[in-house]
N, C-alpha and C positions, 0 to 999 in steps of 0.2 A: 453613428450617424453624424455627417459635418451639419452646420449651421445654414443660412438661407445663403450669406456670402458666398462661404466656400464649396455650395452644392453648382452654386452660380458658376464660378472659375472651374471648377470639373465640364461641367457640360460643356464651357468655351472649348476647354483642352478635346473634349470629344468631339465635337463638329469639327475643330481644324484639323484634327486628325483623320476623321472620315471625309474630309471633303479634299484631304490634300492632292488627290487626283480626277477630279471632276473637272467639266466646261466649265467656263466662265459666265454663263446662263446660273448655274445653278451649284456656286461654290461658298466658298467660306464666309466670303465678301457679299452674299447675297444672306444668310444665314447674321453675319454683324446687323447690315442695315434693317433687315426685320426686329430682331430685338431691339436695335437703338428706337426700332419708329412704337414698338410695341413698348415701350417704355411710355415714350411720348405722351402718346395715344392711354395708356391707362393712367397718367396722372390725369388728362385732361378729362377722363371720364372716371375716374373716380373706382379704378377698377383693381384686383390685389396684384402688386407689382410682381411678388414672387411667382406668382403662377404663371402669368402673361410671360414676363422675362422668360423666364427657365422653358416653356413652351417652344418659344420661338429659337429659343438657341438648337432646341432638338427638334422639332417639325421637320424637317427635310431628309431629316436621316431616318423614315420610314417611304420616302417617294420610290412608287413604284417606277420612276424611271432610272432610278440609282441604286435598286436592288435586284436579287433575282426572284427572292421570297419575300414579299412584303408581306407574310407572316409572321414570318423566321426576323424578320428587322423590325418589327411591331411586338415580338415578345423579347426580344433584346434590349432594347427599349424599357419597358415594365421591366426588366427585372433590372436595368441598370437604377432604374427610381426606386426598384422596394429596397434596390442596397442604400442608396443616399437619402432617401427619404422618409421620415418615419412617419409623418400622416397620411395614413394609409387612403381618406378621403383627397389627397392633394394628388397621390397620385392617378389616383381613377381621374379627377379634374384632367388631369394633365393628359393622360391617353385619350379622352374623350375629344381634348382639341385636337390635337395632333391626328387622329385619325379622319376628323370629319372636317377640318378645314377645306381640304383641297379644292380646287376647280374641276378637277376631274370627278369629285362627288356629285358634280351638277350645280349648275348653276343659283339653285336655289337650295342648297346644301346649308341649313339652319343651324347655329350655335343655339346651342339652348342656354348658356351663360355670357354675363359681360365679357368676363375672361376672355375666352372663346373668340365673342365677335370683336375684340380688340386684338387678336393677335392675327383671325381671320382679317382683317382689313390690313395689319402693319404688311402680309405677308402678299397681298392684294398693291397695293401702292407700290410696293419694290417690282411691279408688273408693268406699269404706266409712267409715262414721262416722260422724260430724258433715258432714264437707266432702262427703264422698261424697253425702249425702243430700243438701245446697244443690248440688252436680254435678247432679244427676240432673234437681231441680226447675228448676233454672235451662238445661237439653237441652232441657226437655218443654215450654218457654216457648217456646224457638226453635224446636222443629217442631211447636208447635200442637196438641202434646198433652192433654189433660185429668190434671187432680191424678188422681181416683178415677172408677173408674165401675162399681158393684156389679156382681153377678155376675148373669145374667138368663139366660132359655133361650135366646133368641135368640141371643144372645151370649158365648158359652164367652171367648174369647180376647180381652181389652181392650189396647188399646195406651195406656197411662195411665204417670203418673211413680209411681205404686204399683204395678203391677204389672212394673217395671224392676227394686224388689225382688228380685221374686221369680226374673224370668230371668235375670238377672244378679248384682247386687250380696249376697245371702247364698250365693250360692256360692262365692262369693272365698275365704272363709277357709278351705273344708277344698283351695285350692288354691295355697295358700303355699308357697312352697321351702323357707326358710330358720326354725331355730328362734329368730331373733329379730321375724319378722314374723310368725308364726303365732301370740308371745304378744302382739304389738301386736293381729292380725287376732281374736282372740281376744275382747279387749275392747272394741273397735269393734262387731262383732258383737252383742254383749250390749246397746249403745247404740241399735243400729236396729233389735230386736227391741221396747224400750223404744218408742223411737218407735214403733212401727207398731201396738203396743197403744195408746196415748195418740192416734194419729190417728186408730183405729178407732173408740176411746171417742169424741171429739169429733164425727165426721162423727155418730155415731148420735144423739146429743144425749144422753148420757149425763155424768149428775155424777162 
């Protein structure tokens, strides 16, 4: 079994490698910034860096949007931890976040540890903002989505990278764990409300 370090730099080495052919929504670089904020984020809450860390490095490489068998990449997973890691309680920790983080769990998808909601938030933030908004644009490219497409009778419900907004990305913040991500999620917020005034202005040809 390596040390906390070098179980750390393995898992890097696994995600670059499984993500070396994914979108840019949801690649290697999205996978960095969740650990970097998951870092952050458990100093400022007080939370075990190894667990948070090493979470976040591997979280994505169970999404059932990057698998066939999110079974089959959920026990690959566990058994890549029972090799590297010998507290057998770290890694039940670890598969619990990883499996129950997602947005797709529902919106009200509960960590039941610090851990948990620190890495569930780092991974929640790299959703919103600035990054968040080039995420979304750059989903909507890969499945063929349309930027906007106004509202009409015909059509109540648009599938557009503007209205991912709305069912998605502004609800993040009042779903933050942690009070150092609710004042990051805070400000982000305020940026893509920004934005979506300034898109609306432009789309309508408005000075």
């Amino acid at each position: 079994m390596a040390d906390s370090e070098n179980i750390i730099e393995l898992a890097k080495e696994k995600a670059e490698d499984f993500f070396s052919n994914t979108d840019p929504s949801h690649d290697y670089w999205h996978t960095y910034r969740v650990a970097t904020w998951a870092i952050k984020i458990a100093e400022e809450e007080k939370a075990d860096l190894f667990i948070c860390e090493l979470a976040a490095w591997l979280h994505d490489i169970v999404d059932t949007k990057l698998n066939d068998s999110k079974e089959e990449a959920v026990n690959q997973i566990r058994e890549w931890l029972q090799k590297h890691v010998s507290n057998e309680e770290h890694v039940h920790h670890i598969m619990e976040i990883i499996c129950t983080m997602s947005y797709r769990n529902g919106e009200q998808a509960e960590m039941t540890t610090l851990e948990g909601k620190v890495v569930q938030d780092a991974d929640r933030l790299d959703a919103i903002g600035a990054i968040g908004i080039a995420r979304a644009f750059a989903f909507a490219g890969v499945i063929g989505e349309s930027l906007h497409k106004p509202a009409s009778p015909e059509k109540e419900k648009r599938s557009t990278a503007i209205e991912h907004f709305y069912d998605k990305l502004l609800r993040l913040k009042s779903l933050m764990n942690t009070d150092t991500a609710i004042r990051v999620a805070n400000k982000r917020q305020k940026f893509m409300i920004s934005y979506l005034e300034q898109f609306y202005s432009e789309w309508e040809g408005k000075f």
